[in-house]
TIGUTI-625939 format. One record per residue: residue in three letters; x, y, z of N, C-alpha, C in turn. Coordinates in steps of 0.05 Angstrom, whole numbers, padded with zeros to 5 digits, always signed. Last residue first. Layout:
<marlums>
ALAXYZXYZXYZ;...
</marlums>
This chain:
<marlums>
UNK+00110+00178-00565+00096+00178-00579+00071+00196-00596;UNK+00141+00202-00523+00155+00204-00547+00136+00182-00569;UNK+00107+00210-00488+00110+00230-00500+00127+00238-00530;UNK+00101+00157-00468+00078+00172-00478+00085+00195-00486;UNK+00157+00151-00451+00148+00138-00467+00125+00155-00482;UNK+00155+00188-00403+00175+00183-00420+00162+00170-00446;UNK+00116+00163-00372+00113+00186-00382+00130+00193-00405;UNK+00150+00098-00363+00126+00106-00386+00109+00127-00390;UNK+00183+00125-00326+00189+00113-00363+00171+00109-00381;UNK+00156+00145-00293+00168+00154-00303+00170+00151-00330;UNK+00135+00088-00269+00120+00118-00276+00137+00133-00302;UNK+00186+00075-00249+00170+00064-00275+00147+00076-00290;UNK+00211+00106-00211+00221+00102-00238+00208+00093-00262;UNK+00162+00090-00177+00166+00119-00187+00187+00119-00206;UNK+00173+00031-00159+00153+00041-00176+00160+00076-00192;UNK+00220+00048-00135+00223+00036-00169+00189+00041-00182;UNK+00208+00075-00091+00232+00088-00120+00229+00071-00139;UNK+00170+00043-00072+00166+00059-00085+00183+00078-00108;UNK+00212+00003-00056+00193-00006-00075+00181+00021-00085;UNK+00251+00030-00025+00257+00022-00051+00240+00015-00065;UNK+00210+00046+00017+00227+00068+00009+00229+00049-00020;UNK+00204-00007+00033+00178+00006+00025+00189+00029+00009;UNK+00256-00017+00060+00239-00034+00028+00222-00025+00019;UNK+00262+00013+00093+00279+00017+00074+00270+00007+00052;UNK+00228+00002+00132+00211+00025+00122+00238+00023+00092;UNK+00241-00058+00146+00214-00054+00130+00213-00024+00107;UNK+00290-00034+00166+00296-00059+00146+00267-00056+00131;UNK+00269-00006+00208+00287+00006+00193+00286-00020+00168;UNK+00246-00046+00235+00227-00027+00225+00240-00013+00202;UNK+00292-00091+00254+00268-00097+00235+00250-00077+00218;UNK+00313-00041+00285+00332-00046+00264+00312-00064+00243;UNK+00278-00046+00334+00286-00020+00313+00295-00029+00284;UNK+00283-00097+00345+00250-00081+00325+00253-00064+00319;UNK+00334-00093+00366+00323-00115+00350+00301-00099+00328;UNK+00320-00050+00406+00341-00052+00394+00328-00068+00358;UNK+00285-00084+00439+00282-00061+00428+00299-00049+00407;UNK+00284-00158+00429+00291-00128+00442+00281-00106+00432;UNK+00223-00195+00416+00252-00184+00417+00264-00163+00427;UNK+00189-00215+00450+00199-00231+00451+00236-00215+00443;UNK+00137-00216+00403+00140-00204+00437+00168-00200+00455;UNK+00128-00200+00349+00146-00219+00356+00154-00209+00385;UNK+00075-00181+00341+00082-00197+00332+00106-00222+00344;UNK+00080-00132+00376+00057-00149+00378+00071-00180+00364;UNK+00116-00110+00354+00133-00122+00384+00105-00138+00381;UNK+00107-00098+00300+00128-00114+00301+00121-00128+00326;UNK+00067-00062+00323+00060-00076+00298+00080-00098+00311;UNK+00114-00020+00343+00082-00033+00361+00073-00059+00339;UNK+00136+00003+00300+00147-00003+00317+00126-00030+00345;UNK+00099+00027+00273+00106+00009+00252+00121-00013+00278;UNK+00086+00063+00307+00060+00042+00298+00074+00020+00296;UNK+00126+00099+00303+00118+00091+00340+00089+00057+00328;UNK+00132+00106+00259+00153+00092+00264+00142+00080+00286;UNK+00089+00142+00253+00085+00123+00238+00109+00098+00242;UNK+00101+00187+00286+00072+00165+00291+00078+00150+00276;UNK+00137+00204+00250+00143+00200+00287+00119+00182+00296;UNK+00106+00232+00218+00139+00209+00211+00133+00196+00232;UNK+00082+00264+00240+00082+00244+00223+00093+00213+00218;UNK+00118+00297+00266+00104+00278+00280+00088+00259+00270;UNK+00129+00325+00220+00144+00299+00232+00138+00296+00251;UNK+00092+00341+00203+00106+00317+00185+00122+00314+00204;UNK+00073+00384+00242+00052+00367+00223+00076+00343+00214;UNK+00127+00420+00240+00123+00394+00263+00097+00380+00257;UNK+00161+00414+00180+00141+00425+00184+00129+00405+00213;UNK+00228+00404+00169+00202+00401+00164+00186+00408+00181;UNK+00282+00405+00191+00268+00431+00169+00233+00430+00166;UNK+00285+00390+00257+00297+00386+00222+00266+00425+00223;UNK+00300+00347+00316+00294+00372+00296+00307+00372+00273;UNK+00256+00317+00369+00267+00315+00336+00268+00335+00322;UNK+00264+00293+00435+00265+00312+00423+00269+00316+00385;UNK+00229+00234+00446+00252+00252+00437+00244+00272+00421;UNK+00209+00184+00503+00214+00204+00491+00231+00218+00469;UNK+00182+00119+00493+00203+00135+00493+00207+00162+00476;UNK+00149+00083+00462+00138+00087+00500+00177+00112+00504;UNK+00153+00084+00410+00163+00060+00426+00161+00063+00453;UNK+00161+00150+00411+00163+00126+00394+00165+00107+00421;UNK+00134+00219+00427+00133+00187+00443+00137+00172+00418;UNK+00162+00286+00409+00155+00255+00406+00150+00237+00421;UNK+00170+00346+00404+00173+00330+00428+00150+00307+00413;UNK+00210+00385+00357+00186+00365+00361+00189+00361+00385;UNK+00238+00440+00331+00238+00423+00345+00212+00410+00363;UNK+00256+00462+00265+00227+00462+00286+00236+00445+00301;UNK+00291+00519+00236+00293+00484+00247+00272+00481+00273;UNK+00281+00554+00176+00275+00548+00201+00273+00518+00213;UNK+00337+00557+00133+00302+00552+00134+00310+00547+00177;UNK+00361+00606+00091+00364+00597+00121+00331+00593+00132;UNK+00387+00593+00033+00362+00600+00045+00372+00589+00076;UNK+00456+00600+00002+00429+00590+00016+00415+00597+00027;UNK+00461+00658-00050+00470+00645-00026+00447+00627-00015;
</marlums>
């Protein structure tokens, strides 16, 4: 049967705004997470002063999704050439 993992609940500041965040992970990682969106989030508004909040959400989400895909491909390519080195 499944494991019944423990659900940690965080208290966070992103973007000058509170929230509560719960999951499985460990509150070390996701405040993690949680700092790194509140940066990635700050980065943007420096840049482009000008847009909503809303707006720089949906830019951060668009960044962290490409960073997400670039590494899945790097890590597929890893891969293929472990793959490879073995079948030599």
């Amino acid at each position: 049967m499944g494991e019944d993992k423990k659900v940690n609940r965080v208290n966070v500041s992103i973007f000058d705004d509170d929230y509560i965040i719960r999951g499985i992970a460990n509150k070390k990682q996701i405040e993690k997470v949680a700092t790194y969106v509140d940066t990635q989030m700050k980065q943007i508004a420096m840049k482009n002063p000008y847009l909503t909040p809303k707006k720089n959400a949906v830019l951060v989400a668009v960044n962290i999704a490409y960073e997400f895909f670039q590494l899945q491909q790097d890590y597929e390519e890893l891969i293929k050439l472990l793959d490879e080195e073995k079948k030599d």
